[in-house]
ZAVEXMI-926283 format. One record per residue (C-alpha): y, z, x. Coordinates in steps of 0.5 Angstrom, whole numbers, padded with zeros to 4 digits, always signed. Each point is the difference from the previous one (the first is absolute). Example, Ala and Ser with C-alpha at 12.3 -4.5 7.8 and 13.67 -1.06 7.14 Angstrom:
2
-0009+0016+0025
+0007-0002+0002
END
This chain:
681
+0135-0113-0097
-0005-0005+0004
+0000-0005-0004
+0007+0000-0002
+0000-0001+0008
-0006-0006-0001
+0005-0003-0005
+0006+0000+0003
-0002-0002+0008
-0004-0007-0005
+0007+0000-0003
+0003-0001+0006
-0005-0005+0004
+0000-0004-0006
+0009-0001+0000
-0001-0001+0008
-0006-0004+0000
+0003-0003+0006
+0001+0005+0004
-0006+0004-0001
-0004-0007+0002
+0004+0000+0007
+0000+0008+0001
-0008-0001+0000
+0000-0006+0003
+0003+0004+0006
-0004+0006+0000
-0006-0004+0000
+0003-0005+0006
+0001+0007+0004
-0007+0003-0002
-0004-0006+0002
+0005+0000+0007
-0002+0007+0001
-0008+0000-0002
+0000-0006+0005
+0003+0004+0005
-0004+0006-0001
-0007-0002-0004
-0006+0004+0004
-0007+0002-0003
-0004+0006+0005
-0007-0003-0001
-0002+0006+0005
-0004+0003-0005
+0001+0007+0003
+0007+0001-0001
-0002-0001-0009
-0001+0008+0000
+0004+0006+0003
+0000+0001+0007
+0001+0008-0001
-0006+0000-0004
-0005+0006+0003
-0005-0005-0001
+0004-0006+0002
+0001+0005+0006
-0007+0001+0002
-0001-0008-0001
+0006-0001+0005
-0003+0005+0004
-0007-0003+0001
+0002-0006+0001
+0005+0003+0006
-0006+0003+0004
-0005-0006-0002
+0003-0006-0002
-0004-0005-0003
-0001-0007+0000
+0002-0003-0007
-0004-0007+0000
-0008+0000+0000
-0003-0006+0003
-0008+0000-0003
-0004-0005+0004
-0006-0002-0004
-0006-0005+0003
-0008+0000-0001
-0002+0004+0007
+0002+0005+0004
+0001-0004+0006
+0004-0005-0004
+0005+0005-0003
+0001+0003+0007
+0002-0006+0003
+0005-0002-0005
+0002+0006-0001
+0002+0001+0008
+0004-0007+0000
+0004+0001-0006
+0002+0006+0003
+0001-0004+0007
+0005-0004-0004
+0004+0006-0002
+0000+0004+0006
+0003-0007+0003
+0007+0001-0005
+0003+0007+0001
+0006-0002-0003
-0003+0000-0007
-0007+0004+0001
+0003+0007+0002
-0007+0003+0001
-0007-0003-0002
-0007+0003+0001
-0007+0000-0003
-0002+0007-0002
-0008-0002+0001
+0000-0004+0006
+0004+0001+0007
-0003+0001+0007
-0001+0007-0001
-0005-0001-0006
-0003-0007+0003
-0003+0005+0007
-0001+0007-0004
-0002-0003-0007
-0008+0002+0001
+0003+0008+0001
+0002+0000-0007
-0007-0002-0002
-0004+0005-0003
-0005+0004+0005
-0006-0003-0003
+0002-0007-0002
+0002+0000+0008
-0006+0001+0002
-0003-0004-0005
+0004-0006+0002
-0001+0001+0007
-0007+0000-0002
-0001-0007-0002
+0005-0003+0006
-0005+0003+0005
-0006-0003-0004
+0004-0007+0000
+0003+0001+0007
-0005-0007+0002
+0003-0004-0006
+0007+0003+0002
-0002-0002+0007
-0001-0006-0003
+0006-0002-0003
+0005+0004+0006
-0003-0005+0005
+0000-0006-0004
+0006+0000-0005
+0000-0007-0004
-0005-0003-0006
-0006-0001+0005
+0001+0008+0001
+0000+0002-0006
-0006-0005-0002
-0004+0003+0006
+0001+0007-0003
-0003-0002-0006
-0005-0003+0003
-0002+0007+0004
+0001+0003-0007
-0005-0005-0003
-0005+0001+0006
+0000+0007-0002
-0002-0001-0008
-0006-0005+0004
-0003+0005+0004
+0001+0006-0007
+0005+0003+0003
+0004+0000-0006
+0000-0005-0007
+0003-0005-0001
+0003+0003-0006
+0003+0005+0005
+0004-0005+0002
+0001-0003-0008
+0008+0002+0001
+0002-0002+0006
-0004-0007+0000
+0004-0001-0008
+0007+0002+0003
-0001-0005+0006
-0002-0006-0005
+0005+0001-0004
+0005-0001+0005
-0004-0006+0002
+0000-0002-0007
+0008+0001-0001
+0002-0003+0007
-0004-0007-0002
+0003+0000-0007
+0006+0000+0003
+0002+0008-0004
+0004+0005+0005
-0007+0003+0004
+0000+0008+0002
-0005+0004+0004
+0000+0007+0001
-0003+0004+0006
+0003+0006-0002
-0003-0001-0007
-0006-0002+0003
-0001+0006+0006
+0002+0005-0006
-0006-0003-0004
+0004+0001-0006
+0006-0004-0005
+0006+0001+0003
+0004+0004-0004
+0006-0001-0004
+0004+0003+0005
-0002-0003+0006
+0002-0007-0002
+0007+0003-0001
+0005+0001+0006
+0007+0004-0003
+0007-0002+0004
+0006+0004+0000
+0006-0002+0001
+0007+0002-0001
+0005-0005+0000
+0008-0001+0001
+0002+0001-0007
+0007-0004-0003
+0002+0004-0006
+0006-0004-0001
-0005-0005-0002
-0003+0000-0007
-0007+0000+0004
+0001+0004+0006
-0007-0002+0003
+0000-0007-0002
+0000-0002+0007
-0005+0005+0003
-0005-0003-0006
+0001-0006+0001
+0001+0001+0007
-0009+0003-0001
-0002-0007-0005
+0002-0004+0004
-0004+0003+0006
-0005+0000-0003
+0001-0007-0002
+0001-0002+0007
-0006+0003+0002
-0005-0004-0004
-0003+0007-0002
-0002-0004-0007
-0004-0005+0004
-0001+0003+0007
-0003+0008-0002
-0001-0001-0008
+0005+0005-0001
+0006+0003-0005
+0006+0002+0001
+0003+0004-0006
+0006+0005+0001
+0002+0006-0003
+0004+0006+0000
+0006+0002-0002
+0005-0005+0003
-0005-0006-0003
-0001+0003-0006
+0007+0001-0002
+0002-0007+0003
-0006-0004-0004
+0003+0003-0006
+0007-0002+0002
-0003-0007+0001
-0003+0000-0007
+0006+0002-0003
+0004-0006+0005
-0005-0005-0002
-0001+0001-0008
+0008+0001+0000
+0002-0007-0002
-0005+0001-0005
+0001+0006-0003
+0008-0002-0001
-0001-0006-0003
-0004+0003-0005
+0005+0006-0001
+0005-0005+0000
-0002-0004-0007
-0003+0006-0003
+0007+0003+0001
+0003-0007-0002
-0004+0000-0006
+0001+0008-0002
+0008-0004+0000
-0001-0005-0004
-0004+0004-0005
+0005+0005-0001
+0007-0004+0001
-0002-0007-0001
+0007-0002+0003
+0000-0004+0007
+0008+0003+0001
-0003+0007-0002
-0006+0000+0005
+0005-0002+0005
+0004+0005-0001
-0005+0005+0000
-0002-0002+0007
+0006+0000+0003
+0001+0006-0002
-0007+0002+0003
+0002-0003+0006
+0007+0003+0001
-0005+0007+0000
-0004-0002+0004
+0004-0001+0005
+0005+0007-0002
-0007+0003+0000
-0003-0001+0007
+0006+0000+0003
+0001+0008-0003
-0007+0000+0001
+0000-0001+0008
+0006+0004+0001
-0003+0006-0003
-0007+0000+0004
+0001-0004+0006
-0006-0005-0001
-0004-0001-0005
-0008+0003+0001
-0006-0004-0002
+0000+0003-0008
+0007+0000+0000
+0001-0007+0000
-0003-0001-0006
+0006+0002-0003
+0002-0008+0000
-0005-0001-0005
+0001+0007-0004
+0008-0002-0001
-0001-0007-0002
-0007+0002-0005
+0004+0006-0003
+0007-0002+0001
+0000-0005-0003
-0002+0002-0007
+0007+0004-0001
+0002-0008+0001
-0005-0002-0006
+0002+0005-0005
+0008+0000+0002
-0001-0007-0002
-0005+0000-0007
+0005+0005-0003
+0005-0005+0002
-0004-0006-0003
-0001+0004-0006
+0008+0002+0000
+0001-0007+0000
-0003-0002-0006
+0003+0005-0004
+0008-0001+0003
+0000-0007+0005
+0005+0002+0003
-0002+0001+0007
+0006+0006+0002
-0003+0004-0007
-0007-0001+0001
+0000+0003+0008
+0005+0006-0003
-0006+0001-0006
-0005+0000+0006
+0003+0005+0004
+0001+0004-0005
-0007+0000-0003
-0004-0001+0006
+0005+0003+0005
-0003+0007+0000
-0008-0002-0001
+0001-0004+0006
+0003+0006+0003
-0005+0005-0001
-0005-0004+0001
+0002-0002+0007
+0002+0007+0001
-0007+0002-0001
-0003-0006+0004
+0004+0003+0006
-0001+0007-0001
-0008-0003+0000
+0002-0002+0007
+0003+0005+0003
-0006+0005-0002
-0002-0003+0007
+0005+0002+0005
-0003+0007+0001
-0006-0001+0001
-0002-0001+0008
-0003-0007-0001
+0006-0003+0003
-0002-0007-0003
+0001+0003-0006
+0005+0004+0000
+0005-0006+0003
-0003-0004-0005
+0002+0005-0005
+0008+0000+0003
+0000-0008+0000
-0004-0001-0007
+0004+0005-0003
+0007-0002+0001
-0002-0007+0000
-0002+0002-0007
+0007+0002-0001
+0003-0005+0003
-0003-0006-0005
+0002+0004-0005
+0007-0001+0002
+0000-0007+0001
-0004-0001-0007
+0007+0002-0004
+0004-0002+0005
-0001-0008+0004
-0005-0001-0006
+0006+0000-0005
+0004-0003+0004
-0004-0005+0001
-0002-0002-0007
+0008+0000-0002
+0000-0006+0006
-0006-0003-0002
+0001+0000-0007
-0007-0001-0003
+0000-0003-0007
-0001+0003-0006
-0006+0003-0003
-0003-0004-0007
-0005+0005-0001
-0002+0008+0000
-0003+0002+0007
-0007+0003-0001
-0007-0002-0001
+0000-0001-0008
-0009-0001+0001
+0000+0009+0003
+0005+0001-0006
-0007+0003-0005
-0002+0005+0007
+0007+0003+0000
+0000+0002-0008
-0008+0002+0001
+0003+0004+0005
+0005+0003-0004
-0003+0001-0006
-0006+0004+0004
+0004+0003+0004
-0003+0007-0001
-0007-0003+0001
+0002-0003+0007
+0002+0005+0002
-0005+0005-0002
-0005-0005+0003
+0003+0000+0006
+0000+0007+0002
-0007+0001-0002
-0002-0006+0004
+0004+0003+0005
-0004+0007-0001
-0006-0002+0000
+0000-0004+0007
+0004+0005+0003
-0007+0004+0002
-0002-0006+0004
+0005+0001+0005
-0003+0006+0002
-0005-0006+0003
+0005-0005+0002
-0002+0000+0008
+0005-0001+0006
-0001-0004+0006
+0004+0002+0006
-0003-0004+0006
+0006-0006+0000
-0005-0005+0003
-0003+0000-0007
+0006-0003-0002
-0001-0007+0005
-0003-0005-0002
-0007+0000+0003
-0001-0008+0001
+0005+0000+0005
-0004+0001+0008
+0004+0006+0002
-0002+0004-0006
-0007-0004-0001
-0001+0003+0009
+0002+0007-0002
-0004+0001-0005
-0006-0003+0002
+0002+0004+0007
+0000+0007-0003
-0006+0000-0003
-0003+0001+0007
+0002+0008+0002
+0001-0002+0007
+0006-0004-0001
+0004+0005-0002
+0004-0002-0005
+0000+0005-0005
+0001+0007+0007
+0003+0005-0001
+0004+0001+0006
+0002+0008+0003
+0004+0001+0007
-0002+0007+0003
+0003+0004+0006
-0005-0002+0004
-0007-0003+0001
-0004+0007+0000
+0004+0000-0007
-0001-0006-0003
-0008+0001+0001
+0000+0006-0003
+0004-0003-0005
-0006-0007+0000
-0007+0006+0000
+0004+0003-0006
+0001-0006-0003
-0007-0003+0001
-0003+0005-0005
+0003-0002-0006
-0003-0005-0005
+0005-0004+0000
+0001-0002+0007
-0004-0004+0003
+0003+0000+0007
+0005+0003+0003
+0002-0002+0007
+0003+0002+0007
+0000-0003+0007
-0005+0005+0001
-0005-0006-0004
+0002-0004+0006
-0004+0004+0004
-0008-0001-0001
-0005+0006-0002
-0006+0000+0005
+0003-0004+0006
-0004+0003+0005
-0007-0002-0003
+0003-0006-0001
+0002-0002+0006
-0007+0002+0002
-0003-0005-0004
+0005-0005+0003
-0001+0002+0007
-0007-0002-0001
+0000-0006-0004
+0006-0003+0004
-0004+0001+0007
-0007-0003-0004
+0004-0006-0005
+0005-0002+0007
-0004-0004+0004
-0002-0004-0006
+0008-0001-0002
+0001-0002+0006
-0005-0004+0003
+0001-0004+0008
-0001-0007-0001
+0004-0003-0006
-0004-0007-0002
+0005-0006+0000
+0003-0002-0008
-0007-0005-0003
+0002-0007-0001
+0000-0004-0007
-0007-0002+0002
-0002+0007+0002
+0002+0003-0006
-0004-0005-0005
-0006+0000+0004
+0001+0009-0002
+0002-0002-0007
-0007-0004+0000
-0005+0005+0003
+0003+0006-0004
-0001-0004-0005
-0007-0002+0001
-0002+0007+0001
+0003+0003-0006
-0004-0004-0004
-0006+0002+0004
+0001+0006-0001
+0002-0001-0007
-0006-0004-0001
-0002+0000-0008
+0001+0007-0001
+0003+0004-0005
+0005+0005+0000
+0008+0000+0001
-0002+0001+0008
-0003-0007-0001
+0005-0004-0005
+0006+0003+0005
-0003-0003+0006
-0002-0007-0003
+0006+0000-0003
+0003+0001+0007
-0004-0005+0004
+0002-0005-0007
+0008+0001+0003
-0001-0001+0007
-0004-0005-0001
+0006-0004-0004
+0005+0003+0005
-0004-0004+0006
+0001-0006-0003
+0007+0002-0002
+0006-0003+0005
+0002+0005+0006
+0007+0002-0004
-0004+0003-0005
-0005+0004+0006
+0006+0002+0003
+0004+0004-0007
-0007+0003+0000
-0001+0002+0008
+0008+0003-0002
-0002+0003-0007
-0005+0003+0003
+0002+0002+0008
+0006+0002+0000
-0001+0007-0006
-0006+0001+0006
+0005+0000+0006
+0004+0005-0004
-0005+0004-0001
-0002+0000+0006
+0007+0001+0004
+0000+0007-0005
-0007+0003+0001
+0003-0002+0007
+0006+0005-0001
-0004+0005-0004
-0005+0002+0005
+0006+0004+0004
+0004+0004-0005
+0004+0007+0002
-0001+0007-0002
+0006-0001-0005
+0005+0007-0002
+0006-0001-0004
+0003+0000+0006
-0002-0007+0003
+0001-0003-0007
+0004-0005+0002
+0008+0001-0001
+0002-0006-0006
-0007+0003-0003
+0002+0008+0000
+0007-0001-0002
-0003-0003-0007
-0002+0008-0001
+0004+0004+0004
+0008+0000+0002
+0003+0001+0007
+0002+0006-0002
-0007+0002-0003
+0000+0000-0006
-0007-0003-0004
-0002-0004-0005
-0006+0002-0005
-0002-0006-0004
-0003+0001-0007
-0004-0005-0003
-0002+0001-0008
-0008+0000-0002
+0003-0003-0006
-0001-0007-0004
+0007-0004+0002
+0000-0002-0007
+0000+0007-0003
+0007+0002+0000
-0001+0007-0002
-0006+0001+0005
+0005-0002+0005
END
């Protein structure tokens, strides 16, 4: 019955061919005027699952009480006091431009933490720090009152006198006389230069965390666009730029986050597109040309695809609104797979052909042999696609609707505009049989060892069934991006620092008290390292340590801020102190041994060469090293005063990242788990 029906419906395109090219003219016009019309793609990657999903439901949920800032800024540069700063005027930048920045903030920086950041030290690292501070309570002095190049040379000089009267070695100072000659020797071979006071006070490297700041901002998205945070992106590239944050700070700006990753990969598909087509076009053309070697035949396949195509997606956009980011992929789809109805149509037919040359018999002979083949085949390639529409993946299962009958519609047009178009076009006769003659050995091979084939085949299939059992399953989606693009390459260097968070756990309590019921039951398994609360934003120990602060503010005060200021050093002035800081660590250097030694010699062989320099050079070196000290300088200032802190002075725009206006609380989890090992996590 179907492929009577198939044989008949040809029969009929082949008597009216004229009419039928017409008709599929008209419904190709129509359906390309109504997908012009309504074509829309949902680049909000939210709306690929089902709302009413229990887990999809929590999401929303969460995502209600704590919205979260769905572009990542990463600030990198070579010191502490570098990254602040560059981190701060980028931030300046963007909360200068409301209308695309919704909200921006830096989770490690801000007044609060600037004025209490001391109270979130250990007790004994506190004390230890103060310590130190107050033995150096002269140099600071030192520095405080003098703050320029002359000044940081007089308290090297009195560090000096101090090695000078045995005070301390030379090789106490190794550390810090090698950090400030390499600036030295940066600056006068024209490389970008850094100094770290903070690294320097601390008495130890930087950490790898100190020299990252982390912005986040949520941006006003465009999801009618095919990267709805393309502005906002581009919007923090250019800032960066325009900052001179390269050159000024040494530092780098990379994005991540949601938004970024998925408009990185857009860009991607975007800027590889013309290729991709252009190779997918002459692969396709070559397969034609192999197969029906007729330039009549191939262009009557083509429209024949292209009057489905445009059927298709018109169906397509009427079924399902817009299109989705996998969905779209349904125009490859229908072209790679649709057009293989064409193909084999159409090699029946050169091979009817050959046999009988008129055009009307061969297409009736190729109906009635290759009808229902095709039939089922496209039957079974759609039921393929629509065994994604009961998933609750919405990508797929609208995928699943378009694919599938888009399958069904290239079917129809196979035997019916195809035919039709050939009865018109009237390709020439076919002199020889339709095959490869050089495969005709394997196809007698196969048929005579048949029964061995087929034997082989399941015991192949048998034996390798059992591997099966070790075949892995990688469920982390970030896996299947390319990890050369930034975003990607930020994210996955950013979550192997735990505090990051990048792989948490979130949970809502009822309240505070719940939540940290929740986190001290938590924090006890092995495989939580952390669980957090706004209760962690409160210190422990803070009357002791506002005891110490009491006490170190009121002996390190005077020293911060001294009477009398001395006046900005001339050129002149500052040479004369380049020379004679010079002179006297090669005096103390002498000819002794010891990396004490080799640094202050090396030291007096800069500064030396940094006097004979022009002043543009002094004057990088006094900015390079200065300015981190005036900074420093300014926060221990700030530090000195800090408040007792509760959960209720936590300032507002701080609580409400871990507790709702209705009181609800978040507890954060963070794995004790390598990022890398998926089942850990």
């Amino acid at each position: 019955m179907l492929q009577s029906a198939i044989v008949r419906v040809t029969e009929i395109c082949t008597r009216h061919p004229w009419y039928v090219i017409a008709l599929a003219l008209a419904l190709s016009a129509f359906s390309a005027g109504y997908t012009e019309r309504h074509f829309a793609i949902k680049t909000d990657v939210n709306e690929l699952i089902a709302p009413d999903l229990p887990w999809a439901q929590r999401v929303k949920a969460f995502l209600s009480a704590f919205p979260q800032r769905e572009i990542l800024v990463v600030v990198d540069a070579p010191t502490p006091e570098l990254v602040e700063q560059a981190a701060n005027r980028l931030q300046q930048v963007f909360e200068a431009n409301p209308e695309l920045f919704l909200s921006v903030r830096q989770p490690q920086g801000g007044s609060f933490f600037e004025r209490n950041g001391l109270l979130y030290l250990p007790t004994a690292e506190l004390k230890n720090e103060a310590d130190w501070l107050t033995r150096a309570r002269v140099l600071i002095g030192t520095l405080a009152a003098d703050p320029s190049l002359r000044g940081t040379l007089d308290a090297l000089s009195l560090g000096l006198a101090g090695v000078q009267r045995k005070e301390v070695s030379l090789d106490d100072m190794a550390r810090t006389l090698t950090m400030a000659a390499e600036t030295i020797e940066a600056i006068l071979a024209d490389r970008f230069a850094s100094f770290s006071w903070q690294a320097l006070v601390g008495n130890k490297p930087a950490e790898p965390s100190d020299l990252r700041r982390l912005i986040e901002v949520q941006p006003r998205l465009d999801f009618g666009a095919l990267e709805p945070g393309r502005a906002a992106t581009d919007a923090i590239r250019q800032a960066a730029a325009s900052q001179h944050l390269a050159t000024d700070y040494g530092a780098r700006v990379r994005l991540t986050g949601l938004i970024p990753i998925a408009d990185d990969e857009f860009d991607t598909i975007r800027q590889n597109a013309g290729l991709n087509a252009t190779i997918s076009l002459l692969t396709v053309l070559a397969i034609l040309w192999m197969a029906l070697r007729s330039a009549r035949i191939i262009f009557a396949v083509a429209v024949s695809i292209t009057v489905g195509l445009a059927i298709s997606a018109a169906w397509g956009l009427f079924l399902v609104g817009a299109l989705n980011l996998i969905s779209a992929g349904f125009f490859v789809l229908f072209v790679g797979l649709g057009i293989d109805f064409g193909i084999q149509f159409s090699v029946r037919y050169r091979a009817e052909r050959h046999d009988c040359d008129d055009v009307s018999t061969a297409l009736h002979n190729a109906a009635v042999k290759a009808g229902g083949p095709l039939a089922l085949a496209a039957a079974a390639t759609a039921l393929g696609f629509s065994s994604f529409m009961p998933t609750d993946y919405r990508g797929l299962s609208e995928l699943g609707q378009i694919a599938g009958s888009g399958m069904v519609i290239a079917f129809l047009t196979s035997i019916t505009v195809l035919p039709a178009l050939l009865v018109v076009l009237n390709p020439h006769g076919e002199p020889h049989s339709i095959g490869f003659t050089a495969l005709a050995p394997l196809d007698r091979f196969l048929e005579q060892h048949r029964t061995a084939v087929v034997a082989f085949t399941i015991l192949a299939v048998v034996l390798a069934s059992p591997l099966l059992l070790f075949l892995p399953f990688d469920f982390n989606p970030l896996n299947l991006r390319s990890s050369k693009v930034e975003s990607v390459a930020a994210l996955l260097e950013l979550r192997k620092d735990p505090q990051t968070e990048v792989n948490s756990i979130e949970i809502i309590a009822p309240n505070l008290t719940a939540a940290d019921l929740v986190a001290r039951r938590l924090s006890g398994l092995p495989e939580v390292s952390q669980a957090l609360t706004l209760s962690n934003l409160v210190p422990g120990d803070q009357e002791e340590k506002l005891d110490i602060l009491r006490e170190f503010a009121a002996t390190i005060t005077p020293s911060l801020e001294p009477q009398d200021i001395d006046p900005p050093p001339t050129d002149d002035e500052t040479i004369t102190s380049l020379t004679s800081t010079a002179d006297l660590l090669s005096n103390v250097a002498g000819t002794e041994p010891g990396v004490g030694a080799d640094a202050a010699r090396r030291l007096s062989s800069a500064l030396a060469r940094l006097a004979n320099a022009g002043p543009a050079l002094r004057k990088k070196a006094e900015t390079t090293i200065v300015e981190p000290l005036r900074t420093l300088l300014e926060r221990l200032g700030q530090e000195l005063n800090p408040k007792p802190i509760t959960t209720e002075t936590v300032p507002r725009d701080l609580a409400r990242e871990w507790i709702t206006t209705d009181g609800r609380a978040r507890v954060r989890v963070l794995p004790n788990a390598d990022p890398d090992d998926t089942p850990a996590l």
